[in-house]
Structures are given as structure tokens and as C-alpha cells.
N, C-alpha and C positions, 0 to 999 in steps of 0.2 A: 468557404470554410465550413467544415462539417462538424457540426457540434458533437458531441461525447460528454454525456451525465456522469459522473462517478459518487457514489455512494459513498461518503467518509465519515470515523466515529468522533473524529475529533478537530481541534484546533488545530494542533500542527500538523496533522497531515492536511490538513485544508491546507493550510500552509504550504505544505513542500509537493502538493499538487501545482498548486498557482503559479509557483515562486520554481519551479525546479523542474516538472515535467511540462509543465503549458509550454516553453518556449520550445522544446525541443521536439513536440507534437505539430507545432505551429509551423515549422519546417516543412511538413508534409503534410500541408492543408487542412487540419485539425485541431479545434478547439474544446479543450477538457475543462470543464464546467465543474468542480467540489460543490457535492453538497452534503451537510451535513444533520447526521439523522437527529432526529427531532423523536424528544424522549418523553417524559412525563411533561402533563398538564400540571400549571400553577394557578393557583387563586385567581392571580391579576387578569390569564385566561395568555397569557403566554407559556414559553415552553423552555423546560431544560433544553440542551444540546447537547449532544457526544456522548458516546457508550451505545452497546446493545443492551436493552433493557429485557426484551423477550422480541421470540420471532412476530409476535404479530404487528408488534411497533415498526420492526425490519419489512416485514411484508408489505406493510400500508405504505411505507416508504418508497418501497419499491416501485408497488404500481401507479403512485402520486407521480413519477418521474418520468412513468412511461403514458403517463398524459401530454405529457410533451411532446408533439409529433414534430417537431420541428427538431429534433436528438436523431442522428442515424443510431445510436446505441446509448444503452443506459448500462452500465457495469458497477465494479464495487472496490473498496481498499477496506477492509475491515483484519480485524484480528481472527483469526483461527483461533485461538488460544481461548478467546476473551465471551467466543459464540455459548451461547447460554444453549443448554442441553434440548431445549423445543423448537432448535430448527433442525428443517431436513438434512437427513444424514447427518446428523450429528453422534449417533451411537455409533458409525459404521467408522471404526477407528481405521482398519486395513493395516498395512506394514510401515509406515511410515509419517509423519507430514504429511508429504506431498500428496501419498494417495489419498491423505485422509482428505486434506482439502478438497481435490478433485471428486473424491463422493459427496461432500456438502455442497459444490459448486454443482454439479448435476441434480442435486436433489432440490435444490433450492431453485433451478430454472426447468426444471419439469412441475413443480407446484405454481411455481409463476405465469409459466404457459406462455411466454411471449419471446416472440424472433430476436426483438429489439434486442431483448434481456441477455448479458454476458458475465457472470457474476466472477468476484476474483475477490481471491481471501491470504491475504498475509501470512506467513508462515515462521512469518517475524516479528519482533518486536521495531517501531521506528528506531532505536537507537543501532539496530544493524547496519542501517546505513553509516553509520558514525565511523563503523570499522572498513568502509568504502575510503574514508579519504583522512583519517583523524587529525593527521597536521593542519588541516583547516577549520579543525574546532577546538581552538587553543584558546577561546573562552572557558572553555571548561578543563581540558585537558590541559599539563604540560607537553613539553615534547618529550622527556622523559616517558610519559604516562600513553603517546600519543604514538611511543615507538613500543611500548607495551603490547598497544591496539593492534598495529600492525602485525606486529611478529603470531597474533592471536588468527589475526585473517590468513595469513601464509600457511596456517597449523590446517586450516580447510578448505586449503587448493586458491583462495582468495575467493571462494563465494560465501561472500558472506550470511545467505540466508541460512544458511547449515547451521550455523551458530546456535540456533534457539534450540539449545537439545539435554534440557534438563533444572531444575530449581532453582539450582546454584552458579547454571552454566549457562544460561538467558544471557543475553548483552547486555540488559538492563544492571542482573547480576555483576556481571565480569564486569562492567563499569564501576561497580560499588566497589569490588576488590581495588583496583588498579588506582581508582580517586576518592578518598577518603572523603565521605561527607556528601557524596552524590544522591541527588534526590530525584529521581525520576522526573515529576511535574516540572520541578521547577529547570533541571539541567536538559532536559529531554526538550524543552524550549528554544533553550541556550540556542543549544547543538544546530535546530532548526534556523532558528532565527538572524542567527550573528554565525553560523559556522556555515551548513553547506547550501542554506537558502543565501548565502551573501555570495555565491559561484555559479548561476545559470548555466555556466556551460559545463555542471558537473551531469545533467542528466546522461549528457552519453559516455559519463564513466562509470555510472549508477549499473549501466544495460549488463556489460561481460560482467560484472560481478554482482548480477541478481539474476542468474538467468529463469528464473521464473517468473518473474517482474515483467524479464524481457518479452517473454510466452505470454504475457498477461492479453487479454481482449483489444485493450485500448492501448497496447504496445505498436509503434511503427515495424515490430517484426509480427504484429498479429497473423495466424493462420490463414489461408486464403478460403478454407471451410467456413468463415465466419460471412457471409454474405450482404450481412448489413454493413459492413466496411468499403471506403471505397478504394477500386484497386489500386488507384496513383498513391496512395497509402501503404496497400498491402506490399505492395511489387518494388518500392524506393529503393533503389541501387542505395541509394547516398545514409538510407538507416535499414539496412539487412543485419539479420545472424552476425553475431560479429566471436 
């Protein structure tokens, strides 16, 4: 089994790493390790959890993980949105997201300097997955609310990463319209915890409708340019492009 570090801001995405990508990594000999960035120091001499606080906290983070040599790769699930303006390539907005991402992921593993290192930045907020499969987060959602979701996901081809593309028009947003009284923290849990981390075999319906996700470093469609991976990995008939 080949280990895989990923870098996470928070609870639930620890969460829906563990709970939702580990099984379907573990199919093709790979195991994805959450860990989650460690923030300010406390009095008692322990530590906040989750968020970027600034890049040097992200940075020390980083090469803390790449002490690990026992990791073929160490990668990242973080927010694009949420990166505080002192990491690399952070000005370099470009045309879109995605390019934007890809310049902060490049700059960010040219300052790191290490092979191991495969960074990857959300272009999402976590509740876009919600719009992946919403009839199974009727904790939160009705079906009413759930056939809302849907019809929202159909409006962008069904990729749902698209979604994140303005104030009001965030998933987090479009969630508040659609369910009155939706609280990020706390439903954004929910959605995790009781809705699509309680379906392990939604990761391979995660993939065609995230295809960035799917592009991701620690993706079973990962590149074959990435050569810390290994090929019975790269090359898996059974989790290709889909």
C-alpha cells in the first residue's frame, strides 16, 4: 500500500477524505492519510486546527509532512478562495479559477522545492459536493429542496465545481436560498457526516462530476508525468478518465 499525505483545512474534509476517498484510493493500492494544518499556538502549548492562517504556517506544514519518507507523495485539499494573499501566486489571478489555482499550485511547489510535493487547491467550496448527489443529504435538505439542488447541477453541465462563481452564487450561498436557516458550520457537517460520508461508494460518483478532483495529484486518474506515483495506480483500467 502506498501511502499519500494530504494536506486538509478542516474537520470535514478530514472527514470526507477518510470516509469517502480512502476506500476508493484503496482499490488501487493507495492509502490517503488527512492531515490537518495546525494553526496558532495556545497557552496550554497545543494547537488550533483548520483554516489557513498565513503561508508560513501552510509552508512549515508542508515540509513537516515531507519528513515523512515513508509518503510516495504529500499533496493538498485546501480552499482556493480561503488562501490568504502571502502565498505563492496568489496575485496571479489569470482568466479564470482554474487557471488561477494552477498558478498558486505551481508556485507554491516551486517555493517547496520537493519532487514528493503535489499541491491541489479546491476551487470549491465542500458543499458542492452536496450538489453531486443531494437526495442523499435529506438531513438537511428536503426532496423538494434536494430536487432544487439538482436542477442547479444540470444548469452546469453536472460539474459541479463550476458552481463556486460569485457572492451570492457559492453553494454555500445557493444552499441558504433554497433551505431557510442553513448554517454553513453546522449543516455543512450534516451534509458530511449523515449524508454522503454515510455512501463510500459515492467516491466514484464524486470523479465525472468533479473533474478537477478527478485531475487531482492523488486522483486514481493522476497524470503519468507525476513519477512519485505508482503506475499500477496511474495506468488502473478499472479507475481511468471516465
Amino acid at each position: 500500500m502506498k501511502k499519500v499525505l494530504l494536506l486538509v483545512e478542516g474537520q470535514t474534509e478530514e472527514e470526507f477524505v477518510a470516509e469517502v476517498l480512502r476506500p476508493d484510493l484503496r482499490r488501487v493500492d493507495v492509502e490517503l492519510v488527512p492531515v490537518l494544518l495546525k494553526t496558532k499556538p495556545v497557552k496550554s502549548g497545543g494547537q488550533f486546527r483548520g483554516g489557513v492562517s498565513n503561508y508560513a504556517a501552510a509552508r512549515g506544514d508542508t515540509l513537516r509532512l515531507l519528513n515523512d519518507t515513508s509518503a510516495v507523495l504529500v499533496s493538498s485539499i485546501l480552499d482556493l478562495y480561503g488562501l490568504p494573499d502571502d502565498f505563492p501566486g496568489a496575485t496571479e489571478r489569470g482568466a479564470n479559477a482554474t487557471e488561477w489555482a494552477r498558478n498558486v499550485e505551481h508556485a507554491w511547489r516551486a517555493d517547496i522545492g520537493k519532487a514528493r510535493f503535489h499541491p491541489y487547491l479546491s476551487i470549491h467550496e465542500f458543499e458542492a459536493f452536496a450538489f453531486v448527489a443531494p437526495s442523499r443529504c435529506t438531513t438537511v435538505f428536503s426532496l423538494s429542496q434536494a430536487e432544487r439542488l439538482e436542477s442547479i447541477a444540470s444548469e452546469f453541465g453536472g460539474q459541479v465545481e463550476s458552481i463556486n462563481n460569485g457572492p451570492t452564487t457559492h453553494p454555500s450561498a445557493r444552499a441558504s436560498a433554497i433551505r431557510p436557516g442553513y448554517e454553513k458550520p453546522v449543516h455543512g457537517a450534516l451534509i458530511a457526516s449523515r449524508g454522503l460520508l454515510a455512501h463510500p461508494r459515492l467516491g466514484p460518483r464524486l470523479r465525472p462530476q468533479c473533474r478537477r478532483s478527478n485531475r487531482s495529484p492523488w486522483s486514481p486518474s493522476a497524470q503519468p508525468s507525476m513519477p512519485a506515483l505508482p503506475r499500477s495506480m496511474i495506468h488502473s483500467r478499472r479507475c481511468g478518465q471516465r
